[in-house]
N, C-alpha and C positions, 0 to 999 in steps of 0.2 A: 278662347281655348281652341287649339288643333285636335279638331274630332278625328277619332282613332277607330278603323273598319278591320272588322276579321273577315275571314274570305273561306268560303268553306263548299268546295265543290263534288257533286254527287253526280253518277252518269247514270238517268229515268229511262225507261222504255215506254212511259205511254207520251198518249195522244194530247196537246190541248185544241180543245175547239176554239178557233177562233171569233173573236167579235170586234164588232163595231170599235177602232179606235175613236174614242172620246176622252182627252183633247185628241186631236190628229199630231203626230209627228211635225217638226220644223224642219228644215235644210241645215238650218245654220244655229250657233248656238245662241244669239242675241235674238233669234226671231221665238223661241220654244214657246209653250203655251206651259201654262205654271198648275200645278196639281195642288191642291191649297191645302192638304192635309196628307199622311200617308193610310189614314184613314179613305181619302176615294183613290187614293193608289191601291188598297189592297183590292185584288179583283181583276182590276185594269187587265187587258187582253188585247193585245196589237200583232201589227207583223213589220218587220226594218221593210224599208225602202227597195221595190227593184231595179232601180236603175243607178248608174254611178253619181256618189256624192261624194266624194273625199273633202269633207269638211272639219273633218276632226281637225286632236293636235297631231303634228308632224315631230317624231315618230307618235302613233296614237297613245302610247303610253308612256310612261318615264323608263320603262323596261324594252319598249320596242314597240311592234306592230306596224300593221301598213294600212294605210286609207283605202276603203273600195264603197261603200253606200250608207256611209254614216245618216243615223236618223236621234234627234233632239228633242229632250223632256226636259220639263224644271219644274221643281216642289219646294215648298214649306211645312214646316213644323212645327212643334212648340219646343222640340233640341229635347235631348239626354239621351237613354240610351233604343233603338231603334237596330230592327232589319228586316234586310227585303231581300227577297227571292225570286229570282228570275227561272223560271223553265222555259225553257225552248226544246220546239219540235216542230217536223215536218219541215225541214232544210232542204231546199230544192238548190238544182245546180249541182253543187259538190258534195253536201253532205258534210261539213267541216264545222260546223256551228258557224257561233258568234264572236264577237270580239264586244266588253261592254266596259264602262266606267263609269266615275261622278268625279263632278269638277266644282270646284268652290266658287269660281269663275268663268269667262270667257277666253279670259288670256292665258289659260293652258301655265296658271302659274302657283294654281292650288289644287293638286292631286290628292281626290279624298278617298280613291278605291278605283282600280284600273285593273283587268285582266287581260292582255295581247295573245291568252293563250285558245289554238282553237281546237278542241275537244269532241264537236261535234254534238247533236240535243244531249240532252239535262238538266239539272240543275243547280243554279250556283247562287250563294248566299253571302252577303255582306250585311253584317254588324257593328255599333259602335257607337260612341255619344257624338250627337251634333248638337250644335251650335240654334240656338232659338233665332226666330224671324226669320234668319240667314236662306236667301234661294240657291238653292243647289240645280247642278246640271245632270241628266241622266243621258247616255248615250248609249246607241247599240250599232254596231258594223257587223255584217256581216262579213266573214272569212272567205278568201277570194270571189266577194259578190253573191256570196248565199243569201238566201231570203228566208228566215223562221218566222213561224209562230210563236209568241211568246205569252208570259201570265205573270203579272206580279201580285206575290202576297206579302202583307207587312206585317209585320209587331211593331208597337209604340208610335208616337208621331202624331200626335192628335191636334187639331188646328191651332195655330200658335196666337197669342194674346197679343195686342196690340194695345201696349198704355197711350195715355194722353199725350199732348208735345209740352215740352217746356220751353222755356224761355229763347227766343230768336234774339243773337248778341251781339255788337259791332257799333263803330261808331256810325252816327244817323249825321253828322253836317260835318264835312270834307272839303277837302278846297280842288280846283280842275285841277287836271293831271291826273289826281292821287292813283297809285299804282300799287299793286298788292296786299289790298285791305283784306285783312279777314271777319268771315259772319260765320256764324258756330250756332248750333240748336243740338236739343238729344229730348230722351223721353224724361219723363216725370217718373221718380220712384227711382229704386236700386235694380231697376230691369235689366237682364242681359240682353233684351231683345235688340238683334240687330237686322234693322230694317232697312232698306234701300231707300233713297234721299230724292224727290225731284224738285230742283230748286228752279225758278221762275224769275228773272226780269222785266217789269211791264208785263208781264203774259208770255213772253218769249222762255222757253224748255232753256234753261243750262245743259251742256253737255258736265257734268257733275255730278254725281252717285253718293257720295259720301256726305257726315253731316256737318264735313266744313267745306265751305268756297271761297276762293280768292277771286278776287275781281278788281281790273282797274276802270278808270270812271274819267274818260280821257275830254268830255264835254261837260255844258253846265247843265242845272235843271234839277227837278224834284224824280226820282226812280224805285219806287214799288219792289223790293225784293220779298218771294215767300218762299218756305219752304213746306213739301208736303213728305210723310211715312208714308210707305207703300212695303207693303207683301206681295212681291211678285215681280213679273219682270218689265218693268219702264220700258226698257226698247220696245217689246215686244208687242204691250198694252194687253198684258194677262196680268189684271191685279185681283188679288184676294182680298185686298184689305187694305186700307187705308186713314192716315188722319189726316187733318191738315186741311188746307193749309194756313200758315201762320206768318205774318206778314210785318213789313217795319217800312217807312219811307225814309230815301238817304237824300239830304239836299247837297248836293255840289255846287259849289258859289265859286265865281272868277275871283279870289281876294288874297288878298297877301297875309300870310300866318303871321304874327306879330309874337316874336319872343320876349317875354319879359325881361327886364334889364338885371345881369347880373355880376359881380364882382368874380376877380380872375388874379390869380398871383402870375407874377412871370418873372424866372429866375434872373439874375443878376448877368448869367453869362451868355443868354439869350436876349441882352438888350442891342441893338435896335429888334424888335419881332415884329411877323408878317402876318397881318390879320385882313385880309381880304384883299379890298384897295387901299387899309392903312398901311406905314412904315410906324411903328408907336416904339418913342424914344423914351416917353415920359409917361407917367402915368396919367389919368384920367377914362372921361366917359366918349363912347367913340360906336357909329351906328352903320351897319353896312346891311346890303343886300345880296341874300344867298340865294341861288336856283339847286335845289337839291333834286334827288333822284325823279321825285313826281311832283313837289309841290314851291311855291318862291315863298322865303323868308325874311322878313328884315328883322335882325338881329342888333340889341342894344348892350352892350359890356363895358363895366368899369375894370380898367385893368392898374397891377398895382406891380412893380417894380422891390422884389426883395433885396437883401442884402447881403453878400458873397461871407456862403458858408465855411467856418473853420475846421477841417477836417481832424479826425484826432487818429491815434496811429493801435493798430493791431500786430501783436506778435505771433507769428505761428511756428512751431517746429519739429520738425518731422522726420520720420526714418523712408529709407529705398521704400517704394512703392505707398507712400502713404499721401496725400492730397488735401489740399484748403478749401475747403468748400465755404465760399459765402455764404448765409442763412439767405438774403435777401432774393439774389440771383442766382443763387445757384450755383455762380459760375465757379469751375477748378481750375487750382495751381498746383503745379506738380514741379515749379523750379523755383528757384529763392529770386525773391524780391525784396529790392533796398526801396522801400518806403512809397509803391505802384498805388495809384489811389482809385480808388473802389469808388466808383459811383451808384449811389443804391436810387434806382425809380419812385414814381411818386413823391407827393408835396403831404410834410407834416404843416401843422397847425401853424400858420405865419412864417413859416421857414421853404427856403428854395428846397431841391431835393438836395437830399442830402451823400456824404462820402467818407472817406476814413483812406487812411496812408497804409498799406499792407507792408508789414518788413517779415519775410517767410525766409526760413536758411531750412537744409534736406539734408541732414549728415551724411554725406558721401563718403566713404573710404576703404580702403582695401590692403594688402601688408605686402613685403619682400622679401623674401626667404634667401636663407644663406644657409649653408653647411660645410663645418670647415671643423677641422680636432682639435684638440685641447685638454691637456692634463691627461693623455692619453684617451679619450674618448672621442665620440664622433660626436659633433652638438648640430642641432638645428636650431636656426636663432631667426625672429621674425623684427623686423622693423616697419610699423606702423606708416600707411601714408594717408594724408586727408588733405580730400580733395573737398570737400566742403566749404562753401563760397565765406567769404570774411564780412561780409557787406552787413548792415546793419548791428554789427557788433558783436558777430556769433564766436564763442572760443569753444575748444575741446579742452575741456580742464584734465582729464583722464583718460589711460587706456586700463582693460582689464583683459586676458589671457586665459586660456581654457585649450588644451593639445588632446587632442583626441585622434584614435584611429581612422581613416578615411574610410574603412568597409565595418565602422562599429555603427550600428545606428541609433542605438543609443546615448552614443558621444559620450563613454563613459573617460572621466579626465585625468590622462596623465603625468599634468603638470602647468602649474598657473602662473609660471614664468613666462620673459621675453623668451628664454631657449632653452632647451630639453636635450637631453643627455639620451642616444639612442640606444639601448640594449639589444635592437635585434632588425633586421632588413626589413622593411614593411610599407605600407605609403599613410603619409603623417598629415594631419591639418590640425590648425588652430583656428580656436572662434576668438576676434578681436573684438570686445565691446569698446565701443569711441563714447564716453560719456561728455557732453555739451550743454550749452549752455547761452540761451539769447535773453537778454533783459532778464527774466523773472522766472523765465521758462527753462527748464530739465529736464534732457533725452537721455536716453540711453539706447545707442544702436549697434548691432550683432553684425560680422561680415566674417565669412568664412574665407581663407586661405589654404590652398594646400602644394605641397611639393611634387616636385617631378625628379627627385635627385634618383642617382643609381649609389644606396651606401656602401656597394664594392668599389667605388672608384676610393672611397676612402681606406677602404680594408687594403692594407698590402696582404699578398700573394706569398703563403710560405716560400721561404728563399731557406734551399739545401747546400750543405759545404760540398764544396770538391778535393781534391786531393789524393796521397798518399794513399790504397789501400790493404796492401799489403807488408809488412814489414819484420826486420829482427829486434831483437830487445834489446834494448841502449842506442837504438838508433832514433835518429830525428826527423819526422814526417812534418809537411805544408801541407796547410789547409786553408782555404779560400773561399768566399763569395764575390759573387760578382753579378749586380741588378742595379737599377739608378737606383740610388739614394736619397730620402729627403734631408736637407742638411741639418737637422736637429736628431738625425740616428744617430742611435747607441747601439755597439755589437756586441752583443753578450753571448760568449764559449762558454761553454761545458763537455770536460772534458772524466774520461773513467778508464781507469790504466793507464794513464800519464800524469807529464805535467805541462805544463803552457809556459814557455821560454819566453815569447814575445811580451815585451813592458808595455802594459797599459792596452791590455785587448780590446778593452770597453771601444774604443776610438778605432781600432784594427779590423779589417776587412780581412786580411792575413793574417794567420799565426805559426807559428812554430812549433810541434808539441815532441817533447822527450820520452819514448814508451820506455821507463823505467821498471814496469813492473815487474816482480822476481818470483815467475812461479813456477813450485815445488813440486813434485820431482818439474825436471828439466820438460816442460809440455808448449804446444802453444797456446795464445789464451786473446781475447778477444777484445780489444777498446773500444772505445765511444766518443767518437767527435759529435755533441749537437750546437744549434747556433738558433736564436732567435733576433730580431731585429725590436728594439724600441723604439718611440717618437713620441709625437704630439699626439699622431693616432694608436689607436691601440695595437699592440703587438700583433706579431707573425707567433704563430705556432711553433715550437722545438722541430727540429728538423734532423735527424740524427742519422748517421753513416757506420757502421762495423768496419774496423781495423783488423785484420788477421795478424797476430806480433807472433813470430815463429821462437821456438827458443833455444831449438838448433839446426843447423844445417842438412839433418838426414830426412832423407824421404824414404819411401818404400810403395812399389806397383804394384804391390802384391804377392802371395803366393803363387807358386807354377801350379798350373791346372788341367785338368784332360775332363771334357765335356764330351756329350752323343749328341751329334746334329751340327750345323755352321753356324750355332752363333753363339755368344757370352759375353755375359756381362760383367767388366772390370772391375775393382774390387780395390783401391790404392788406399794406403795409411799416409798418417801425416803429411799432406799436402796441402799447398795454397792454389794458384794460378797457374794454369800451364798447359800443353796440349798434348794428346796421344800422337803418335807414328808410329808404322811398321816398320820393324826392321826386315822382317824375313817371312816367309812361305810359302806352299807352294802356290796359294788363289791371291785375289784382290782380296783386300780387307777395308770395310765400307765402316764409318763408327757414327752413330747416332747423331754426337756433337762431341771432337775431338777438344774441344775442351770445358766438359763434362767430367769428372775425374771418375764417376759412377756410369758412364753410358754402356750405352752395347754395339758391340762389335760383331760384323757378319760378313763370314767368308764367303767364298765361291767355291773354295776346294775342300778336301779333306787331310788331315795332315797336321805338320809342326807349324808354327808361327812363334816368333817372338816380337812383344808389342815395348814401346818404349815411353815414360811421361816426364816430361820434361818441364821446370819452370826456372825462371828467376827468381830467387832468395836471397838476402842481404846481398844486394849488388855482385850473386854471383848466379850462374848458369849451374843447375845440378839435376840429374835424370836419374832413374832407374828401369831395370827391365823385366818383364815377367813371359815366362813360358805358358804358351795355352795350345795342348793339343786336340782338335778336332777327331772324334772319332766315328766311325759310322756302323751302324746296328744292322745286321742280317735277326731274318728269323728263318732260320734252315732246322727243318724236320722236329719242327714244334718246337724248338727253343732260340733266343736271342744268342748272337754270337757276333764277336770282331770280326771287319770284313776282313781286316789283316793281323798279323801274331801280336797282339801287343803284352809284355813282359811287366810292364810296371803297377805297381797295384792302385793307382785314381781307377787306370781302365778296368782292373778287375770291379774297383767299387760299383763304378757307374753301372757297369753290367747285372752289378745283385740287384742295384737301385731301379731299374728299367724292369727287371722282372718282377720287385714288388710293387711297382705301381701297374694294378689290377681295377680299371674300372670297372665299377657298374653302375645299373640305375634302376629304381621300383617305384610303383607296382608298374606295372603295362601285362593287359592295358591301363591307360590314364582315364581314372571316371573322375576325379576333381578337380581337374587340371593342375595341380601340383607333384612336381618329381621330385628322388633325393637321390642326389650322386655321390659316392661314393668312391675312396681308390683315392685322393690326391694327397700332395704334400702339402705339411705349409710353407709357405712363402714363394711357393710354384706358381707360377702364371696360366691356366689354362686354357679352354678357351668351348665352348658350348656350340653347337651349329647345327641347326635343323632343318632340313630339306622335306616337297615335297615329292610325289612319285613323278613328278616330270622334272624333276634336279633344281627345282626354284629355290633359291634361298627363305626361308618365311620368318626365320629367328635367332637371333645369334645372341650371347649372352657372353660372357669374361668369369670366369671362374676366378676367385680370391681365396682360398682355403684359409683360414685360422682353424678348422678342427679337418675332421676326416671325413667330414660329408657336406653336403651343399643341398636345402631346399630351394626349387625353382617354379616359379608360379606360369604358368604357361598364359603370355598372350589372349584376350578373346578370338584375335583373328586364325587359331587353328581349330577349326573347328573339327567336328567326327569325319574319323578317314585312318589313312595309313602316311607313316611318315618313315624317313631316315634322321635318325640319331648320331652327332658324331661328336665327338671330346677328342681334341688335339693339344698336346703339351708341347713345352719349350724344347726339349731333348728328343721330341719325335714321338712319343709313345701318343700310342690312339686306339679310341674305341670306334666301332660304328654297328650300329645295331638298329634293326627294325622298330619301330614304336607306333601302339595300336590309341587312337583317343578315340573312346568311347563317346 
């Protein structure tokens, strides 16, 4: 049992008076003198050593320390639980205390309680169960060469018992040579006592402590071995106690060990075999001499010649990562064998060793993916490969199928086909079960496959018609596509407000179409070319195009117009395709997208313009033209006025119009950052802009009117201050007013 010390340290201020060390201190740990009880330990009163002894261990403890004037004790006990207390005082030198421990041994390889720490006087205490008989070491160093006074007091430890010996065991007649015999003794009874051992040849000390000894016995002769128990230290010749000793004679005789003669099988396939100086072909009795490790043998053996064993055969069969383990050897197979024979160790009853033929097959296999259409769908289709060796007779009688999603991991199955019909872009695997089959034996084994296809390479790409887009009624428009083709498309038109002239469009990349429709009154009216492509893969999506079918020759640009300000926005009835020009005025005229038939136009000057829109219609050229006079706004002595006479009544209109458009805005100040503006038209464009007091833009907003007012939620970024207000219209009219946000 490994006796277990608590450690429990106290820093004292008194004095001990020193006394008479009795034993005296050792140098060294095998010379100590042995305390035979902790019974005459308690009391004990010494002082460490003054001069240098570094004879501890190196480092002095398992934790550290350094060697400076180690001084050596050793004790006995009768073991359990025990402790002792060490005070130190009166440290001369440094004043740093002691450094102390116990050792199970000499060899620094049984640390039973070691402190390296130096604290300087008081007292420190180690507790715990020891070990009966057993001599323990006591050390004390002092800390860079101090010298204390010290005092031990004990609890427990009272002189330990020492039973009887028993039995001394080993063989007593040996032959020369003999070399690593062992002799064994212990005590009498179920004693834990463990006692130190001095074994004796002739009278001659063994260097041997324990209560076994090896010994070889290299001459002849009769040789006395005893052993004695001893409490205390043998090196040292401080014993407490002792029994023994108990004694055995061993003869050693010059003679040849004689084995008695014994029968031997030897297998069939190891005939001729080598048995010393024989060659033995045949059997019989046959006698040699051995020199073994220590001792010469002559040896007599009948040997006996078996008969070559018929092996019988073993099936194994197995999936990816599974293995034949022999029961005998042990030994694994992890690839197919055609009929590998197994040699299994050892000799049964009148038989050679024995073997067996292995035939092992490992269903290997894995699939091939294709994707290709069919019946209009996308298919994924897997073909099975196995690679699974053929050799002893293995077949794959079956496969079985399981499609599951690659990012499902449940493997939930969507189809227990060779091939699966895709519904939707995604990444696909199948589990192939390879069901097989060797002799007698039935596997079944699982290999996952998956794809790497892109399903848009299958999807064709909506394909739109070209063509025709504008036209007159009873006229005939062409319509086209044009993309490779796979040679099993069908084209399928559909057309609304015509008819389709072309025979047999299904086949037709082109068609013809008749816009016959007759609508009432005389208007234009709108057809429908769509087109979709069929195949082996699933269709393209409808693709469809607006016709404009006119269904008569007149256009119109408009009414003539007079606006306030440089710009306007055009306004033409029944038109198709075509572009604005100027004809006439006094500025440039700048147009949005001149062929836009709703754009805006914006002059440079003020004044007449006439503007012109022009397209082709049933294979003819036909325009018309609108008058739009620019006019421009005074505000002279509080009211709005023409800067020039103008007679006609738009300008009078515009003029009433300009004076009722009256902004405002409430409340201001603004306490909830929401305003309501007030004064616009509908279908006016306006326009919101807020400045700060150093002219910075901070917010701009587009006014939409559907009613007569407008709420507007203010930004967080204007915070409390002062601002400029401004509302600016398409015809010029504008407000600008101070605005206070609270």
């Amino acid at each position: 049992m490994k006796p277990l010390l608590f450690f429990f340290l106290s820093i004292l201020s008194f004095e001990i008076v020193k006394g008479q060390c009795t034993p005296a201190s050792a140098d060294n740990c095998e010379d100590a003198n042995v305390l035979c009880s902790l019974d005459e330990v308690n009391g004990y009163t010494c002082s460490n050593i003054d001069y240098s002894n570094p004879t501890g261990c190196s480092p002095l403890c398992p934790s550290g320390g350094v060697l400076n004037n180690t001084s050596w004790w050793a004790f006995v006990t009768e073991g359990g639980n025990v402790c002792i207390t060490i005070t130190f005082s009166n440290c001369t030198l440094n004043g740093n205390g002691v450094q102390y421990g116990i050792w199970g041994d000499c060899d620094c390889s049984q640390s039973i309680f070691c402190d390296p720490a130096c604290t300087g006087p008081g007292t420190k205490t180690a507790c715990g169960l020891l070990e009966p008989c057993k001599t323990y070491y006591l050390f004390v160093d002092g800390c860079t060469g101090d010298v204390c006074d010290f005092a031990l007091n004990t609890t427990g430890g009272s002189d330990p018992i020492l039973p009887n010996l028993g039995d001394l065991t080993g063989p007593r007649i040996i032959c020369k040579d003999a070399c690593n015999v062992k002799y064994k003794i212990g005590l009498q009874g179920a004693s834990n006592c463990k006692p130190a051992w001095q074994w004796t040849i002739d009278g001659v000390e063994l260097d041997q402590y324990n209560n076994e000894v090896i010994l070889d016995f290299p001459d002849e002769g009769d040789f006395v071995l005893c052993a004695t128990a001893v409490l205390g230290n043998i090196q040292s010749g401080s014993i407490c106690n002792q029994k023994g000793p108990k004694c055995l004679t061993i003869k050693v005789r010059d003679s040849v060990i004689l084995k008695d003669s014994s029968s031997r099988n030897i297998c069939f396939e190891k005939n001729p075999f080598k048995w010393g100086t024989h060659t033995i072909e045949k059997p019989g009795t046959y006698t040699d001499r051995f020199k073994g490790a220590c001792c010469t043998i002559d040896s007599t053996i009948h040997f006996n010649f078996l008969d070559k064993h018929t092996p019988h055969t073993v099936y194994f069969l197995g999936c990816p990562g599974e293995v034949y383990i022999d029961p005998a050897t042990k030994k694994t197979f992890s690839t197919c064998q055609n009929g590998t024979e197994i040699l299994l160790p050892g000799i049964s009853t009148g038989k050679c060793d024995s073997s067996y033929n292995l035939v092992a097959a490992f269903i290997n296999g894995s699939g091939r993916m294709r994707e290709y259409c069919k019946w209009g769908e996308i298919l994924l289709e897997v073909t099975p490969i196995d690679r699974t060796c053929a050799d002893g007779g293995y077949i794959t009688e079956s496969f079985n199928y399981k499609w599951y999603l690659k990012n499902d991991p449940s493997k939930k199955s969507l189809g227990t086909d060779e091939f699966l019909p895709l519904t939707k872009k995604d990444d696909y695997c199948v589990e192939i079960t390879f069901n097989g089959t060797l002799d007698k034996l039935k596997k079944s084994c699982k290999f996952d496959v998956c794809e790497q296809f892109n399903e848009d390479d299958f999807k064709y790409k909506d394909i739109c018609p070209k063509g025709d887009l504008a036209l007159c009624v009873g006229k005939i428009g062409k319509y086209s596509v044009d993309t490779i083709f796979p040679a099993d498309a069908r084209h399928i038109w559909t057309v609304a407000g015509g008819q389709i002239l072309t025979t047999n469009p299904i086949a037709a990349k082109e068609i013809e179409v008749l816009w016959n429709f007759d609508p009432s009154p005389a208007k234009q009216y709108t057809g429908i070319v769509c087109y979709h492509m069929e195949s082996s893969c699933p269709p393209t999506e409808d693709c469809c195009i607006n016709v404009t079918i006119k269904a008569s020759l007149h256009i119109s640009a408009g009414k003539d117009a007079s606006t306030i300000g440089l710009r306007y926005k055009l306004k033409p009835e029944n038109i198709l395709l075509g572009e604005w020009l100027k004809v006439s005025g006094p500025g440039v005229a700048k147009f949005t997208n001149k062929n836009d038939p709703n754009t805006l136009v914006r002059v440079t000057k003020y004044g007449n313009y006439i503007f012109k829109w022009s397209e082709i219609a049933c294979n003819e050229k036909i325009s018309d033209e609108i008058k739009v006079n620019f006019l421009k706004l005074k505000f002279i002595n509080g009211k709005y006025q023409l800067d020039t006479c103008c007679t006609d009544s738009l300008g009078s209109k515009l003029i009433t119009r300009a004076f009722k458009r009256n902004y405002k805005f409430y409340p201001n100040p603004v306490s909830q950052r929401r305003i309501v503006i007030e004064g616009g038209e509908e279908d006016s464009k306006d326009n919101l802009v807020i400045y700060d007091l150093y002219g910075k833009q901070v917010f701009v907003n587009p006014l939409v009117w559907d009613a007569n007012s407008i709420e507007i939620e203010l930004p967080e970024s204007i915070i409390r201050g002062v601002y400029i207000l401004k509302i600016e219209s398409e015809d010029g009219t504008r407000l600008i007013e101070k605005m206070v946000v609270e």
